[in-house]
TORZAVEX-538319 format. One line per 5 residues: number of its first residue (from 0); their letters; for each residue x, y, z of N, C-alpha, C. Coordinates in steps of 0.2 Angstrom, whole numbers, plus 2048, in hexadecimal, padded with zeros to 3 digits. Atoms other than C-alpha are relative to their C-alpha. Last residue first. Example, Ala and Ser with C-alpha at 12.3 -4.5 7.8 and 13.67 -1.06 7.14 Angstrom:
<rs>
1> sa> 7FC/7FA/7FF/844/7FB/824/7FC/805/803 ~ 804/7FA/800/83E/7EA/827/804/806/800
</rs>
This chain:
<rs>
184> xxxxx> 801/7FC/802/7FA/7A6/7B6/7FA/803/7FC ~ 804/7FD/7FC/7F8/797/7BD/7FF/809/7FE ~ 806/803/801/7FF/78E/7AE/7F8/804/804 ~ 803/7FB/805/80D/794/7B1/7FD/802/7FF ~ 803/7F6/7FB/80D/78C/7C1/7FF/802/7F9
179> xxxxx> 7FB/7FB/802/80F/778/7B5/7FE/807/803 ~ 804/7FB/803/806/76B/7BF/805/804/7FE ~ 804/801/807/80C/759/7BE/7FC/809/7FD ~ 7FC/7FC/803/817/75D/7CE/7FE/7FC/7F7 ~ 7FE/807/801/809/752/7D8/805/801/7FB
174> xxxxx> 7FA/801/804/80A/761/7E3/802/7FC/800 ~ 7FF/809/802/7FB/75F/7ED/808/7FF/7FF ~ 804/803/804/7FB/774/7F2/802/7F8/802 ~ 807/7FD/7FE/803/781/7FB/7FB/7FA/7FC ~ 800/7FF/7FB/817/778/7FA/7F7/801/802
169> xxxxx> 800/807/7FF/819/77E/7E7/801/7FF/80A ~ 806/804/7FC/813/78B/7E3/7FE/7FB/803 ~ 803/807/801/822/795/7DA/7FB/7FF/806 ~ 806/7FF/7FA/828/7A8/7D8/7FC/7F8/7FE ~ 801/7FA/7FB/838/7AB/7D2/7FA/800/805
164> xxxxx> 7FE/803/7FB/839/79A/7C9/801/805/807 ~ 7F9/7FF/7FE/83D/7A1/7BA/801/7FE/806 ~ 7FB/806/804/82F/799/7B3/806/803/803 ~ 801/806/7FD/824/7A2/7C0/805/7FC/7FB ~ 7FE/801/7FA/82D/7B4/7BD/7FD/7F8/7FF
159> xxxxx> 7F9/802/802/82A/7B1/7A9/802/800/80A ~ 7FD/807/804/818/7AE/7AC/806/7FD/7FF ~ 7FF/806/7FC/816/7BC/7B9/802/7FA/7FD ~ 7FD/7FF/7F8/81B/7C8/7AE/801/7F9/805 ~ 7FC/801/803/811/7C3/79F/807/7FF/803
154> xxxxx> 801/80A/803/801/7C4/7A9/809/7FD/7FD ~ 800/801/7F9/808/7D6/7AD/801/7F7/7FF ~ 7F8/7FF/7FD/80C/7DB/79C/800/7FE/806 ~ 7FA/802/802/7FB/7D6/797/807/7FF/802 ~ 802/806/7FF/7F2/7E0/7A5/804/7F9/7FC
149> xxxxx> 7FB/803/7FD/7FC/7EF/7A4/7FE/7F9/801 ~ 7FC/7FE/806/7EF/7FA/797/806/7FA/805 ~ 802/807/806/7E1/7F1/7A3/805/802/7FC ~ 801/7FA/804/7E8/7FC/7B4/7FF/7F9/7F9 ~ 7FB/801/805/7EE/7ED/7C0/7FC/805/7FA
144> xxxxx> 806/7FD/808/7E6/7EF/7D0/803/802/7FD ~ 7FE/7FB/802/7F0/7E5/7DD/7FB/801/7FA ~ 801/800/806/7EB/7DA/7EC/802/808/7FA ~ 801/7FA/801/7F2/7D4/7FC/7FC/801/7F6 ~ 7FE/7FF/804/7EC/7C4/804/7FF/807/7FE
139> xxxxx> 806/7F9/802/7F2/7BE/812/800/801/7FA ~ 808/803/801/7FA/7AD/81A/7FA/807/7FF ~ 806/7FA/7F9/808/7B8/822/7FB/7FD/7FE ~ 7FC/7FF/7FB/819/7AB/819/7F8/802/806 ~ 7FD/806/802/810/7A6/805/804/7FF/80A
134> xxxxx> 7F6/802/7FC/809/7B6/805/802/7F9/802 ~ 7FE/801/7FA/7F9/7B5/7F8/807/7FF/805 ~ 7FB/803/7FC/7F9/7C1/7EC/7FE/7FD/804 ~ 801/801/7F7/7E8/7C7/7E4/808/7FA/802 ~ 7FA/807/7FC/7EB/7CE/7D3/800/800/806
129> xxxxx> 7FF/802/7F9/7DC/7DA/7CD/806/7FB/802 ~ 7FC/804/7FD/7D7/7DF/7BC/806/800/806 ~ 7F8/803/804/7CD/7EC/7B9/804/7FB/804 ~ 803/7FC/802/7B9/7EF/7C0/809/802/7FA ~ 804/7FB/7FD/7BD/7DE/7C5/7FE/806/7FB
124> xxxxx> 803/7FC/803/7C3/7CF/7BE/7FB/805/802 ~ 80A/7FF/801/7CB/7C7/7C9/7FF/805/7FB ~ 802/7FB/803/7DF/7BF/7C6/7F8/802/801 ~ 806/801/805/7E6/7B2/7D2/7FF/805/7FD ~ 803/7FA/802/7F5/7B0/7DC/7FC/7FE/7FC
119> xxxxx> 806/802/806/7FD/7A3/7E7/7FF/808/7FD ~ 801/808/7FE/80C/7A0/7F6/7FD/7FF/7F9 ~ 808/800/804/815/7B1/7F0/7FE/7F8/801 ~ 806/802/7FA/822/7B3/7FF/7FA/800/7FC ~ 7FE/806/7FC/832/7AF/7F2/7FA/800/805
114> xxxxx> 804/805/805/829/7BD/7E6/802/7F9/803 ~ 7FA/803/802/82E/7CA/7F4/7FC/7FC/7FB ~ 7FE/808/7FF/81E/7D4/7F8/805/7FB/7FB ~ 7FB/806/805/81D/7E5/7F9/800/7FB/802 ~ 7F9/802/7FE/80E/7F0/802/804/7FD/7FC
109> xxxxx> 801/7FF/7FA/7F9/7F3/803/809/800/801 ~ 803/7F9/7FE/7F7/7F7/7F0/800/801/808 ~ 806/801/801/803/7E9/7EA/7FC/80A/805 ~ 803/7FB/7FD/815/7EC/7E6/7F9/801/7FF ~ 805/7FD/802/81C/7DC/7E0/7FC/804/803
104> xxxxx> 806/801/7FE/82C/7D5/7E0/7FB/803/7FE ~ 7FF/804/7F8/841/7D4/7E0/7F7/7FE/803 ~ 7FD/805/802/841/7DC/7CC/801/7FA/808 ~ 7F8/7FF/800/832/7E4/7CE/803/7FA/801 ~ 7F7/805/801/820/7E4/7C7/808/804/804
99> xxxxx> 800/802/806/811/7F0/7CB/806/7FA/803 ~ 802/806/7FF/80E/7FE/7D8/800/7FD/7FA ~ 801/806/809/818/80E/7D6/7FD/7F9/803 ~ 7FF/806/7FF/816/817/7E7/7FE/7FC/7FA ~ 7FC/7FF/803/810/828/7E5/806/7F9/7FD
94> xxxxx> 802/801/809/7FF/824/7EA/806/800/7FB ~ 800/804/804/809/824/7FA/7FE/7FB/7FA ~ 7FA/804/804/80E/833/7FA/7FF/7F9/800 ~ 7FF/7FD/807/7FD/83D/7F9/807/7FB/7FF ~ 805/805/806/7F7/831/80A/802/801/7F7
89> xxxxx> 7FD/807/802/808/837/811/7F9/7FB/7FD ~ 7F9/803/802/808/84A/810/800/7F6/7FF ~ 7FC/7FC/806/7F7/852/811/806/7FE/7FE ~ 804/7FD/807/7EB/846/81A/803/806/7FA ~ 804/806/803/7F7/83C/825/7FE/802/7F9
84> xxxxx> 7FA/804/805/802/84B/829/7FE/7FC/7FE ~ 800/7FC/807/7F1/853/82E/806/800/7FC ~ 805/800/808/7ED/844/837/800/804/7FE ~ 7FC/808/806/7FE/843/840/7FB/800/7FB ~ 7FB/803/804/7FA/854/846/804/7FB/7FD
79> xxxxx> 801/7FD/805/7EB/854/84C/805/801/7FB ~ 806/804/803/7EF/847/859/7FE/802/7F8 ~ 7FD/807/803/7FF/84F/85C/7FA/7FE/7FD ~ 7FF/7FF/809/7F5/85F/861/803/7FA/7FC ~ 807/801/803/7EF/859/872/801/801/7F8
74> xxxxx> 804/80A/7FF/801/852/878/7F8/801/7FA ~ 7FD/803/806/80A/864/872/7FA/7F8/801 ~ 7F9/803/800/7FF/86D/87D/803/7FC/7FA ~ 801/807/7FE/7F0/877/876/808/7FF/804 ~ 7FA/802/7FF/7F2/88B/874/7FF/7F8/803
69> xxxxx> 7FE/804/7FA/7E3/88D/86C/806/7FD/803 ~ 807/7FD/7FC/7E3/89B/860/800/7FF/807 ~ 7FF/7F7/7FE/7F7/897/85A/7FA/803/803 ~ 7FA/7FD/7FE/7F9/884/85B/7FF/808/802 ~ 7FE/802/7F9/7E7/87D/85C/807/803/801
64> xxxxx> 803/7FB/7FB/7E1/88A/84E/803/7FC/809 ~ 7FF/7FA/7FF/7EE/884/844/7FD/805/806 ~ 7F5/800/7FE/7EE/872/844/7FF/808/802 ~ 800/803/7FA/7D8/875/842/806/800/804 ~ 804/7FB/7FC/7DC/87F/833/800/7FE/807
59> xxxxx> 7F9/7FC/7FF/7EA/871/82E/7FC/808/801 ~ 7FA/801/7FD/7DD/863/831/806/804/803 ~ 801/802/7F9/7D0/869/828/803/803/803 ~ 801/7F7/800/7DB/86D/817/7FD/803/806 ~ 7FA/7FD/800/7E0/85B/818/801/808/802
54> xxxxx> 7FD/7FF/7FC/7CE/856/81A/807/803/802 ~ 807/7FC/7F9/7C7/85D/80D/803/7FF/806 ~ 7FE/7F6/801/7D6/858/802/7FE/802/803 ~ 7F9/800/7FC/7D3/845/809/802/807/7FE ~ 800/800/7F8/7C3/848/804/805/801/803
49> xxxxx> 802/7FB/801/7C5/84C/7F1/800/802/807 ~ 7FA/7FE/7FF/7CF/83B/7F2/7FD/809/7FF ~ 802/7FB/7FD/7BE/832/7F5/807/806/800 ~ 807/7FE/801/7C0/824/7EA/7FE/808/801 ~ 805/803/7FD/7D4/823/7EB/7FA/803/7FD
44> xxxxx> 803/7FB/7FC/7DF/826/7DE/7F9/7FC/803 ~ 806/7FB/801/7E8/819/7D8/7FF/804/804 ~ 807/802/7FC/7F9/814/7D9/7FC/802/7FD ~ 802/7FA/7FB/806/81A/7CD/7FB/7FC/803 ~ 805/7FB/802/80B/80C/7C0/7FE/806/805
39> xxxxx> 804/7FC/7FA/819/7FF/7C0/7FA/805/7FC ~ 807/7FE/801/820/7F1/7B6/7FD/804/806 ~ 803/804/808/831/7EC/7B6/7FA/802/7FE ~ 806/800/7FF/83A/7F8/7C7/7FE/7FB/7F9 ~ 800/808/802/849/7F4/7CB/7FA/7FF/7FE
34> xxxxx> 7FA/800/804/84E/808/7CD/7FE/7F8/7FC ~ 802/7FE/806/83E/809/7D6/803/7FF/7FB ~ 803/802/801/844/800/7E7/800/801/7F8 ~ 7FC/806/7FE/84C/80A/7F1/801/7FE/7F9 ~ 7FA/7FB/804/842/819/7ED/804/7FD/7FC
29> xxxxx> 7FE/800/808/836/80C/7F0/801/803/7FE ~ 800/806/803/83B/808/801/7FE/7FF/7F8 ~ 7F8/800/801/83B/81B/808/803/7F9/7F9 ~ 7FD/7FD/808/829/81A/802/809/803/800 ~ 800/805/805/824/80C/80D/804/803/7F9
24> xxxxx> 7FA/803/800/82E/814/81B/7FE/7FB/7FA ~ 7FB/7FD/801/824/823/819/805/7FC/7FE ~ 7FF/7FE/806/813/819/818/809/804/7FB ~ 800/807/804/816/80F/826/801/803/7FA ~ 7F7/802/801/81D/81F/82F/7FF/7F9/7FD
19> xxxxx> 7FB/7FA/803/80D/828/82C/806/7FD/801 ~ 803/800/809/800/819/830/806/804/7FF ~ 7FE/809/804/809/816/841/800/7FF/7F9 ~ 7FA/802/7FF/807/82A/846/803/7F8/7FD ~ 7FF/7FC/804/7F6/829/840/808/802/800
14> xxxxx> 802/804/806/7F3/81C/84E/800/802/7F9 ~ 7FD/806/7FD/7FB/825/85C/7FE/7FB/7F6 ~ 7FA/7FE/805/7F3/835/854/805/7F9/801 ~ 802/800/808/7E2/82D/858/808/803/7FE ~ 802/806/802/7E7/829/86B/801/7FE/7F8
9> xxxxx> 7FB/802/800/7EF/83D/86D/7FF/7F6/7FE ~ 7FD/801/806/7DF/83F/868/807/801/800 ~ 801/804/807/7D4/836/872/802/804/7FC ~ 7FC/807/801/7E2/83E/882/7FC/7FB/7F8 ~ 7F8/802/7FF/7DE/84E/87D/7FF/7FA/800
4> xxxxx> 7FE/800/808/7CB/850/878/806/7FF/801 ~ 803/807/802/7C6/848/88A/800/801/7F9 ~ 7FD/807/7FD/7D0/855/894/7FD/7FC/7FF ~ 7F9/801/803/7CC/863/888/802/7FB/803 ~ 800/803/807/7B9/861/88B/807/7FF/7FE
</rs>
């Protein structure tokens, strides 16, 4: 059994390993970053974040019984160990990750976006207001959930970036330069 629980989970940490240094070098970047901040807010909390406790707590039984009970090798444990650095250390830091306005861009719920790679944006009207980014460079769209007390200020935000010419649309459309971006907001 141990020679078909090793190598899939040295697999899984392979993939957990990725997520944990995306997260880490997301939140080196808004150390960076924060200082320039105009409008931010804490992440949310996810749906299930009672889970992610449950697993964290899991994980670091399991961590331990595979280190000290069961003498694994270092290969078989990695696996468990990226997902219990997953679930106790880098999924909590990166709710820590102000999302909102800055002065270089816009930190949505999956990563930063320069306002120079903004092609388009919308607003939905969800369960709260949503801005959906599209990248203007990766053809994707990221989106951000904008807490209703920030909604205003938000709107108001982008208004003055697109006059300012921080973030324009021109290029992704007709552009019979009769349309004012503002507008799009």
């Amino acid at each position: 059994m141990r020679e078909l629980v090793g190598p899939a989970l040295f697999l899984f940490g392979l993939g957990y390993l990725a997520a944990n240094l995306r997260i880490f070098v997301d939140s080196v970047r808004f150390l960076k970053r924060r200082s320039k901040a105009l409008l931010t807010w804490p992440g949310r909390r996810p749906p299930y974040s009672g889970l992610l406790l449950v697993m964290a707590i899991v994980l670091g039984l399991v961590l331990y019984i595979d280190v000290v009970v069961l003498p694994w090798s270092p290969i078989q444990v990695f696996g468990v160990g990226m997902m219990f650095v997953y679930y106790a250390c880098a999924s909590p830091l990166s709710r820590r990750i102000g999302r909102g306005f800055y002065e270089d861009g816009i930190w949505a719920e999956t990563g930063f976006i320069p306002y120079s790679n903004i092609g388009g944006i919308s607003w939905r009207e969800e369960r709260e207001p949503t801005l959906v980014i599209v990248s203007r460079i990766r053809k994707l769209a990221r989106r951000l959930n904008v807490p209703g007390s920030h909604y205003a200020a938000a709107r108001r935000l982008l208004h003055d970036k697109i006059a300012a010419h921080d973030i324009h649309f021109s290029g992704t459309g007709l552009n019979l330069e009769t349309h004012d971006e503002r507008e799009d907001v």
